[in-house]
C-alpha beads as a LAMMPS data file, in Angstrom:
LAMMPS data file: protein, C-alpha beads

118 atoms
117 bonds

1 atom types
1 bond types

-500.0 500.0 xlo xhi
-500.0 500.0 ylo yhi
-500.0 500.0 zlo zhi

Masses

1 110.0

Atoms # bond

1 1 1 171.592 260.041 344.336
2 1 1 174.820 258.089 345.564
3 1 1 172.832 254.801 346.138
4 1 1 172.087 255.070 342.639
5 1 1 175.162 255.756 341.278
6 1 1 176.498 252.719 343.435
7 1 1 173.635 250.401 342.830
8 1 1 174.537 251.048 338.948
9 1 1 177.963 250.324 339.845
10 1 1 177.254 247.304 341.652
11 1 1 174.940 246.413 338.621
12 1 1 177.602 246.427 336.071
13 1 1 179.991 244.611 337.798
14 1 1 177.273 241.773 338.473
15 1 1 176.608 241.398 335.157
16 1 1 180.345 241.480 334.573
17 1 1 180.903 238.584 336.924
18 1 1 177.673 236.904 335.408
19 1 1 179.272 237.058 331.755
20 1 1 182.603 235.783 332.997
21 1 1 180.953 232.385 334.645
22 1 1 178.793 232.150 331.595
23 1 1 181.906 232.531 329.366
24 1 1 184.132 229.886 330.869
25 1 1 181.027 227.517 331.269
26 1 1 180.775 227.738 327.369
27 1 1 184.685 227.035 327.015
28 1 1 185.147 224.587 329.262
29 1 1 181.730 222.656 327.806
30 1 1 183.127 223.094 323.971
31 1 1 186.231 221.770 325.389
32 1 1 184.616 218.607 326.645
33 1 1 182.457 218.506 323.700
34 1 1 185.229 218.012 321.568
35 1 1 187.744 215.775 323.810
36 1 1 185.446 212.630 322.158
37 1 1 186.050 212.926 318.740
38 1 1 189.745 214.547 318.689
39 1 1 190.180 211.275 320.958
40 1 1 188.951 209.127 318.060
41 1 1 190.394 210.708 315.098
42 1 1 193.397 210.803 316.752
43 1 1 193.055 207.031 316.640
44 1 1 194.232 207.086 320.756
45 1 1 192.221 204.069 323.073
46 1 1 189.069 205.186 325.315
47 1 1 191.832 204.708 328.016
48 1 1 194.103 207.359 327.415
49 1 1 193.868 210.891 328.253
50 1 1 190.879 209.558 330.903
51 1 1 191.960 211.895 333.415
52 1 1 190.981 215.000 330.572
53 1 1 187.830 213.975 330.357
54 1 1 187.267 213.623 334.495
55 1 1 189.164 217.161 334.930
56 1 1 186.655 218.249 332.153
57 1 1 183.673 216.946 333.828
58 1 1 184.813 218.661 337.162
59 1 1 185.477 221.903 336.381
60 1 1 181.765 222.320 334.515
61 1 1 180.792 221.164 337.733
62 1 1 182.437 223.589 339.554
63 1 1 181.439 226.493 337.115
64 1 1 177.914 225.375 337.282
65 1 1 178.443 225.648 341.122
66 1 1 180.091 229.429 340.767
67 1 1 176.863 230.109 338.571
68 1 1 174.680 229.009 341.027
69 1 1 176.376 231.156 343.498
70 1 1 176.137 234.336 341.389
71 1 1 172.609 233.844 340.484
72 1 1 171.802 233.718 344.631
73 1 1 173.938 236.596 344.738
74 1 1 171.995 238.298 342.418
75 1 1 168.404 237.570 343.483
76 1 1 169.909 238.569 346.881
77 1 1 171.265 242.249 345.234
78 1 1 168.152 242.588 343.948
79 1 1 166.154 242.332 347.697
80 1 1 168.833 244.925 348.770
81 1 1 167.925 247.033 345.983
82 1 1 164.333 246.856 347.054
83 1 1 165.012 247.144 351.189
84 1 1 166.898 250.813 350.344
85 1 1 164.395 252.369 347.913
86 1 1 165.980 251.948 344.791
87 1 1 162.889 249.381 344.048
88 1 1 161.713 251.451 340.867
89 1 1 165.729 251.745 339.326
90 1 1 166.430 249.460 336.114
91 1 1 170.100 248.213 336.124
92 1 1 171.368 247.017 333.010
93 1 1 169.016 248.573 330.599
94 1 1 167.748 245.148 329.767
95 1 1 164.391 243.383 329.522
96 1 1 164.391 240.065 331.290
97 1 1 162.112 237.805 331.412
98 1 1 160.472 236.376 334.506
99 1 1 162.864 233.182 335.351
100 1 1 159.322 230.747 334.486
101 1 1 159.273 232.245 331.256
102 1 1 161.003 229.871 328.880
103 1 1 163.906 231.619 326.489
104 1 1 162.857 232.251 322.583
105 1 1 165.699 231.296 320.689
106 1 1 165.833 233.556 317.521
107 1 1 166.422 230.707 315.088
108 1 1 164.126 228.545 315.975
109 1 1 161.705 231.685 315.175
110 1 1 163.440 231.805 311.845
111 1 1 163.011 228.219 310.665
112 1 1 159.692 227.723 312.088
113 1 1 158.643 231.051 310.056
114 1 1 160.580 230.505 307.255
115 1 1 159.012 227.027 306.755
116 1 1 156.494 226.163 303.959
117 1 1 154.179 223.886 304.115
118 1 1 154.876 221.149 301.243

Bonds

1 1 1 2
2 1 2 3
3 1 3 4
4 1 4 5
5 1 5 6
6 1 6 7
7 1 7 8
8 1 8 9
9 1 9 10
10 1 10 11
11 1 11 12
12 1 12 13
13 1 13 14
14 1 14 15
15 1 15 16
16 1 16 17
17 1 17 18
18 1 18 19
19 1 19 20
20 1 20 21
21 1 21 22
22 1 22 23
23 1 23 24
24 1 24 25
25 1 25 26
26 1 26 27
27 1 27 28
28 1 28 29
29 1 29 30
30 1 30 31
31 1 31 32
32 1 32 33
33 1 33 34
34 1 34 35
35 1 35 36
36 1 36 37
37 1 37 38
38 1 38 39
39 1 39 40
40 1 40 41
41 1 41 42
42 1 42 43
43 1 43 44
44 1 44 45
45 1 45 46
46 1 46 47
47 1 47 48
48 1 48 49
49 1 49 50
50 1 50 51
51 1 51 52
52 1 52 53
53 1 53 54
54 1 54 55
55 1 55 56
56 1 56 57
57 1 57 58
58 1 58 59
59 1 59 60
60 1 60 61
61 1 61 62
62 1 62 63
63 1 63 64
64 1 64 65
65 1 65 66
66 1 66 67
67 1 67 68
68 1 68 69
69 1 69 70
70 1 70 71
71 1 71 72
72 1 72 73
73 1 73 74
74 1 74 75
75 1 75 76
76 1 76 77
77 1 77 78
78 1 78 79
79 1 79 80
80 1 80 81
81 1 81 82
82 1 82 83
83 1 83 84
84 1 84 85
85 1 85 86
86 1 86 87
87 1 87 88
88 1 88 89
89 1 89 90
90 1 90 91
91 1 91 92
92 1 92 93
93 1 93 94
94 1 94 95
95 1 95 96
96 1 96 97
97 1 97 98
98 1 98 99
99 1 99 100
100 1 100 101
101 1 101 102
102 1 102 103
103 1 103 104
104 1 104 105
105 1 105 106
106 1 106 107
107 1 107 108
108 1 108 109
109 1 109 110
110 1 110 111
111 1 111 112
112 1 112 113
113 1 113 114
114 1 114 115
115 1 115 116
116 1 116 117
117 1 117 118
């Protein structure tokens, strides 16, 4: 009964640290989406304010790297889960798909639904 209190504990703070990565990857890559065209209606030359967009670049890099990392870490959680018996416990209360399965995005459903033919 410990192991699964643990495992769940474990659990939650995976997903914590998942959430966290997947947060500042979305910041940091709005931020770079937007450097561009503040850039140009500031009125400012392609040549200033360079070293934003490389520090930009970078540090989605680096995220991307740090997600990488937590998704090994995770697959690897998931073999320790299985090597002490706690195969058959669901952490997160979540059903994922298998990582071939390609995502559904909810409005695409909607528009392609929603769409009459003319």
């Amino acid at each position: 009964m410990k192991r699964k209190i643990l495992g769940h504990q474990v659990a939650g703070q995976l997903f914590a640290a998942e959430a966290a990565i997947d947060g500042a990857l979305s910041a940091v890559a709005a931020l770079a989406a937007m450097l561009p065209a503040a850039r140009v209606e500031a009125r400012l030359s392609a040549v200033v304010g360079q070293g934003v967009f490389d520090r930009s670049s970078q540090t989605i890099a680096a995220l991307t790297e740090a997600r990488r990392g937590i998704v090994a870490t995770h697959h690897e959680l998931s073999d320790v889960q299985n090597r002490i018996g706690l195969r058959a416990v669901s952490f997160g209360g979540e059903d994922k798909p298998d990582e071939n399965t390609p995502p559904v995005d909810a409005r695409l459903r909607a528009v392609a639904v929603g769409r009459t033919a003319a």
